[in-house]
N, C-alpha and C positions, 0 to 999 in steps of 0.2 A: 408678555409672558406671565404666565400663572405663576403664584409665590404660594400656592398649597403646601400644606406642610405634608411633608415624604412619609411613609409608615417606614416602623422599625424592621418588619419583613415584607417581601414584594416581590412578586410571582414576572417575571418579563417573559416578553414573545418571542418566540424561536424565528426559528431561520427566515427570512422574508424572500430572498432569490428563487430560495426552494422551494416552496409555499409559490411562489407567480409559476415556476416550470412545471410543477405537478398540475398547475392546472392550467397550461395549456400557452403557457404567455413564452418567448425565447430571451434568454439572456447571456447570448453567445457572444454579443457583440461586445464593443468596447464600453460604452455605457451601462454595460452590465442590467439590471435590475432599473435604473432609472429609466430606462426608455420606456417601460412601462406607463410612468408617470405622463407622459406627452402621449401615447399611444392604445395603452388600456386603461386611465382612470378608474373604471367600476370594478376592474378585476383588482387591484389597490387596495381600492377601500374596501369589497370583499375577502382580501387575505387577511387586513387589520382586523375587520371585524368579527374573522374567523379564529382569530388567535387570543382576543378577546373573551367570545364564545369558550372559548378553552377554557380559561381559567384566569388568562393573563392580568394583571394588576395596572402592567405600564405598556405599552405598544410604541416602536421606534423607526420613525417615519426611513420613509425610502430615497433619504438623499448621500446615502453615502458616498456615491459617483459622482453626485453631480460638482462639478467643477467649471468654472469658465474655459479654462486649457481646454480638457476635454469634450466638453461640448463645440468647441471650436475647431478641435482636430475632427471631430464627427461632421462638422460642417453647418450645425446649428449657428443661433446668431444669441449676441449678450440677453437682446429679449425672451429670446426661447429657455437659458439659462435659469434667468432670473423668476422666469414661471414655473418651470419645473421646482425649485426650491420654493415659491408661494403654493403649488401644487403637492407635495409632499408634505405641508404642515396640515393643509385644508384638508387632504384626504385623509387623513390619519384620525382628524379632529371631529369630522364627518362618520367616520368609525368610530368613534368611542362617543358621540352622542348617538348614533343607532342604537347602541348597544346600554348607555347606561340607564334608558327608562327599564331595563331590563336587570339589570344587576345591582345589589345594594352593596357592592364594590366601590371606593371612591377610585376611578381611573387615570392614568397619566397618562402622555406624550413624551418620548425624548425627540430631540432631533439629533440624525446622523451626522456626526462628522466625521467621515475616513479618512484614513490619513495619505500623503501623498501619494504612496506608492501605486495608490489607488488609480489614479490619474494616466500613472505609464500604462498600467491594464498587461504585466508585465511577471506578476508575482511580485515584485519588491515590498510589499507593504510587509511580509514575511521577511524581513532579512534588514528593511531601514537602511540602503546602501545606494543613495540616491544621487549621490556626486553634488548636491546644490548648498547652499551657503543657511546657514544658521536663521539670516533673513529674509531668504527665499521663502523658508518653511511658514516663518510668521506672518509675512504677505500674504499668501496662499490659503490661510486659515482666516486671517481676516476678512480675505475679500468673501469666504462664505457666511462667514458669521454673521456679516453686514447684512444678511437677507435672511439671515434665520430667527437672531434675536428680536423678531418684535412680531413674531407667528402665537398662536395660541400653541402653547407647548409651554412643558413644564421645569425641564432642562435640557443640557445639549450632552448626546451620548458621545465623549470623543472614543472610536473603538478602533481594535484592530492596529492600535500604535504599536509598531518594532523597536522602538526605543526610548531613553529617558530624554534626550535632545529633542527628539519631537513631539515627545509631551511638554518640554520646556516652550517650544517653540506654539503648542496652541495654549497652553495656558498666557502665555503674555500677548497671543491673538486678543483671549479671553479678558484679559483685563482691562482691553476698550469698551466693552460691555459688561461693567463692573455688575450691572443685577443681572447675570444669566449664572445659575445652578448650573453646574460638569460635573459626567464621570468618566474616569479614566480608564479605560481597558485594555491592556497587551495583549498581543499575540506570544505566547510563549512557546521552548522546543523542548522544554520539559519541565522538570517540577522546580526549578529557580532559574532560569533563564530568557530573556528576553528574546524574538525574535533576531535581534543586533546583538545579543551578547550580554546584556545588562542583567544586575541579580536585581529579580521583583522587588526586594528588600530598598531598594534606593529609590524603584517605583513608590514604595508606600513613604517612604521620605520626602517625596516631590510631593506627592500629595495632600502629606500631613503639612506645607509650609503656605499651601493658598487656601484663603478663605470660599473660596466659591467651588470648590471640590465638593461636593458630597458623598461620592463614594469612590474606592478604587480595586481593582481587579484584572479579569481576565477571559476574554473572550477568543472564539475561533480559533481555540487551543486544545488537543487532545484529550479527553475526560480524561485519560488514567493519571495523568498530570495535574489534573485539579485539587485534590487532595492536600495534597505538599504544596502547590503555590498557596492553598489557603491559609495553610498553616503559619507558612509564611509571612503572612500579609496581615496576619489577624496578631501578630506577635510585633509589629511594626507599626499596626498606622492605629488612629482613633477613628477612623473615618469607615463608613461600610462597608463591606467588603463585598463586591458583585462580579460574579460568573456569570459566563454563557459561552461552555463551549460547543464545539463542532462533533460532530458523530466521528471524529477519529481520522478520515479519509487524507490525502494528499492533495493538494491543488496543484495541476498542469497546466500551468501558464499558456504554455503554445495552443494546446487544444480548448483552452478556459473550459476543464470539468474537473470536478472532482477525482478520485480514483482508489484503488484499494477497498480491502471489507472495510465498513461500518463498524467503531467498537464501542457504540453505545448502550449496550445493555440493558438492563432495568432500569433507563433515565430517572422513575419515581425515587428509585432504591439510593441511587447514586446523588438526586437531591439531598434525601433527607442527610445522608452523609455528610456533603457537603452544608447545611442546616448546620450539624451539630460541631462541626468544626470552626465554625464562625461566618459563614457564607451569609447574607441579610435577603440578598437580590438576588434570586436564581434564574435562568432562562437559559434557553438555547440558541444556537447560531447555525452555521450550513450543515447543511443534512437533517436537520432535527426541525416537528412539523407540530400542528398542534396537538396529537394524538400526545405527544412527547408533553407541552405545556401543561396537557390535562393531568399528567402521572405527576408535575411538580406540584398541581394546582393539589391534587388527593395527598402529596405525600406533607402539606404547610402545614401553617399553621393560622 
């Protein structure tokens, strides 16, 4: 793992699911977006490298799903797994050397960690209401970490957490692999509340207590809510503070899409906002593409 040093501001890539469906790839199934990785490879590292292209600073590989559980319930085998996660870092990595003979940009990698919920393919990662035991959770994070931590990547994006238990629970994943850089990102339901209920304020408390944190924030969360979580979070932690949320929409679990209008706006406008309020890391997550990156990329600094 790279130990690059991080910039004080950093432009991140938007939505990666949405970015494969717009151009052509399905991500209906349970594997969601990772099946990609086993089955279009070039379309991959053409999304990365498109979001790149945009403006992006750091690009976040596509192993959110992958899980051993779930690749198991798909019917896959531990080796298929375990490529898929070496195939997520390589592809990524593969995209941002395409692109950096091209950019005087210094570029990163996160790698994706989503959190359980992620697994059932169920909506729970929204809500953190998983019925499983405090060290189920940290089992489950570790067994991916095991194959992430020693990828070319810069740090591990843990995103899309519903609450402050299961951030406890990958951060003491994390601290088997004392050199890996985390950021911590909620799902929130509005401008201080966690997915599960938690006020972000405790998020940036968690935060502010491990050393391998580097930033902490808020992803796959309603823009008009981002405002007030930042305020929040920037009155709370020393640590940076990183957005990326969703164009607004609902996720339907039963039918796995989106739904409702879109209420992302002037994304550039709504950056620089968030910019001024404390936000370091900005980027997008579902619904938002690189058209979206390039308006953060024009409205930085």
């Amino acid at each position: 793992m790279s130990r690059a040093a991080l910039p004080d501001f950093m432009v991140l890539d938007g939505g990666f699911g949405t970015e494969l469906e717009r151009r052509g790839a399905s991500v209906r199934g349970s594997l969601w977006s990772a099946e990609a990785l086993l089955g279009s490879p070039e379309l991959v590292e053409d999304v990365h490298a498109a979001y790149l292209a945009a403006g992006a600073d750091c690009i976040t590989t596509g192993s959110y799903q992958i899980s051993f559980e779930g690749f198991a319930e798909a019917g896959l085998s531990t080796a298929d797994t375990i490529r898929a996660f070496k195939a997520s870092m390589a592809l990524a990595d593969a995209a941002r050397r395409r692109v950096a003979g091209t950019s005087r940009r210094r570029l990163f990698v996160a790698a994706s960690l989503g959190p359980y919920g992620a697994v059932l393919h169920n909506g729970a990662e929204y809500h953190g209401r998983y019925g499983v035991s405090f060290e189920t959770l940290v089992d489950f994070h570790r067994s991916r970490l095991a194959h992430l931590q020693d990828g070319p990547i810069d740090m591990v994006a843990c995103e899309t957490v519903p609450s402050v238990q299961e951030a406890t629970a990958m951060l003491r994943a994390a601290k088997t692999f004392p050199h890996l850089r985390v950021w911590l990102a909620f799902t929130c339901v509005d401008g201080q509340h966690t997915g599960s209920g938690d006020d972000i304020a405790a998020c940036a408390r968690l935060a502010n207590g491990s050393s391998q944190v580097v930033a902490v924030g808020v992803n796959c969360t309603a823009p008009q809510h981002v405002g007030a979580l930042i305020d929040r979070l920037a009155h709370e932690t020393s640590k940076a503070v990183v957005v990326y949320p969703n164009a607004g929409q609902r996720w339907d679990a039963v039918a796995r899409v989106w739904t409702g209008e879109a209420s992302i706006g002037d994304f550039g406008a709504l950056a620089a906002d968030w910019h001024r309020r404390g936000a370091a890391w900005i980027g997008g997550c579902c619904g938002t593409t690189p058209a979206h990156i390039a308006q953060v990329r024009g409205h930085g600094s």
